[in-house]
Steps between C-alpha positions, in 0.01 A plus 500: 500500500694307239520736152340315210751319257606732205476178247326121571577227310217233549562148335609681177620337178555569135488279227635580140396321182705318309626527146520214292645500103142515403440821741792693293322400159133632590711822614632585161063493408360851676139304401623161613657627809178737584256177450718280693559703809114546510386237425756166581661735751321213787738239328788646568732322754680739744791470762503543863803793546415563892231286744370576817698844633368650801676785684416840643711802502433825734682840534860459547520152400783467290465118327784269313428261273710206464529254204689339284476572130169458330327450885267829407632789690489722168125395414421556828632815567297585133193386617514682815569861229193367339656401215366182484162414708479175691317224312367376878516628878456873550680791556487838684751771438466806699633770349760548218700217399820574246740260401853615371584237255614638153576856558534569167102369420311753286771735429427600110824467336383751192380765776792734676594466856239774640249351286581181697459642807147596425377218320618269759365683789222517344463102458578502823210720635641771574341856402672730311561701782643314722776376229571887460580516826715191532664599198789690647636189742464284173690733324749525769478141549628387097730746474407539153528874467382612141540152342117418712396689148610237302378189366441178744659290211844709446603471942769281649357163696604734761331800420220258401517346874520834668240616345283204519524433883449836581179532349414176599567618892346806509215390726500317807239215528294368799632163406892465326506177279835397413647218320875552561669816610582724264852601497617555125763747389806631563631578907389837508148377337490234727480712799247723370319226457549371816399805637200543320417131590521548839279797513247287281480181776519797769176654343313211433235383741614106448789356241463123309858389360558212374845457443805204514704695757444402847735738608307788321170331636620502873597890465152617348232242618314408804294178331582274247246313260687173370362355211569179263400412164177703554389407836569666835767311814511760730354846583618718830827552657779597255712265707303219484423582098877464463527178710196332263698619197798442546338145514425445153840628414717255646601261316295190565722195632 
């Protein structure tokens, strides 16, 4: 018996309004702005960002999304987080869905570096015990030593970045969402990143990258999900998602 799909994308799309000069000037009114969302709100003219996706993922799937800039593989993978909800179609997600995208998202920059740890794991749903007992690999992890007692806002980008990502990976989701592989730092970082990367996709039940590298893309993924200016070409075969990309790129004659 085939397993049921870990996440189904039915006919989805999102719509976001748009803001004209008049928009910005109710904003600066709390009252204006309150009276106009309720009340005009059904005047408001919005913008198709992605039509029509359909696409199923099951355990061990591992999916690439291909596009060129501004074809909606970041919204995407945000609405599949649950970021943003579809404005039409429907959508299933079976289990947990997290999305690395900015690492460094809800880190207080007044609060120290343990504090960080908590507060983040904490927006991330995870109970106080459990960040006690991943504390020691984070630790380990940032190398931070006694400085993880000082404030967010005095660190290094690179203390900032250690300490960021490791938080940030310190659980392993049924479904990875990734837009582009993270791979900052210095060469020793880098590999501890890799590391901890690997371990991540190796973990997960299913992986969605979207990324430009086709070479990264034919390591990782199995299927590929090709999209452009907000609709969807192609969903299946990674080779065949390449093939239909690699389409639009060339240059037309």
């Amino acid at each position: 018996m085939m397993p049921a799909p870990l996440l189904r994308a039915q006919n989805i799309g999102l719509d976001f309004p748009t803001i004209t000069p008049a928009d910005r000037k109710i904003m600066t009114s709390p009252v204006r702005f309150l009276l106009d969302f309720y009340f005009s709100r059904s005047l408001r003219k919005s913008v198709p960002v992605l039509h029509d996706i359909s696409f199923e993922i099951y355990p061990g799937d591992r999916l690439g999304i291909l596009g060129l800039n501004g074809a909606g593989k970041s919204t995407l993978l945000r609405l599949l987080a649950g970021i943003y909800f579809p404005t039409s179609g429907h959508l299933e997600v079976q289990g947990q869905a997290k999305g690395l995208f900015d690492v460094s998202m809800g880190m207080q920059a007044e609060a120290t570096g343990l504090e960080n740890i908590y507060l983040r794991g904490l927006q991330m749903g995870i109970s106080l015990g459990e960040i006690k007992q991943k504390l020691p690999d984070i630790m380990e992890f940032t190398e931070l030593g006694d400085d993880i007692h000082k404030v967010f806002d005095t660190y290094s980008s690179g203390m900032r970045l250690r300490l960021a990502f490791a938080v940030s990976t310190m659980i392993t989701p049924d479904i990875l969402l990734m837009d582009e592989w993270l791979g900052a730092g210095d060469a020793r970082f880098k590999a501890k990143v890799k590391t901890r990367m690997d371990g991540l996709v190796e973990g997960s039940r299913s992986l969605v990258l979207a990324s430009h590298s086709v070479a990264l893309l034919k390591q990782l993924c199995t299927k590929g999900l090709v999209l452009h200016k907000g609709e969807q070409m192609y969903f299946g075969s990674l080779d065949d998602a390449i093939k239909c990309y690699d389409e639009i790129v060339k240059p037309k004659a």
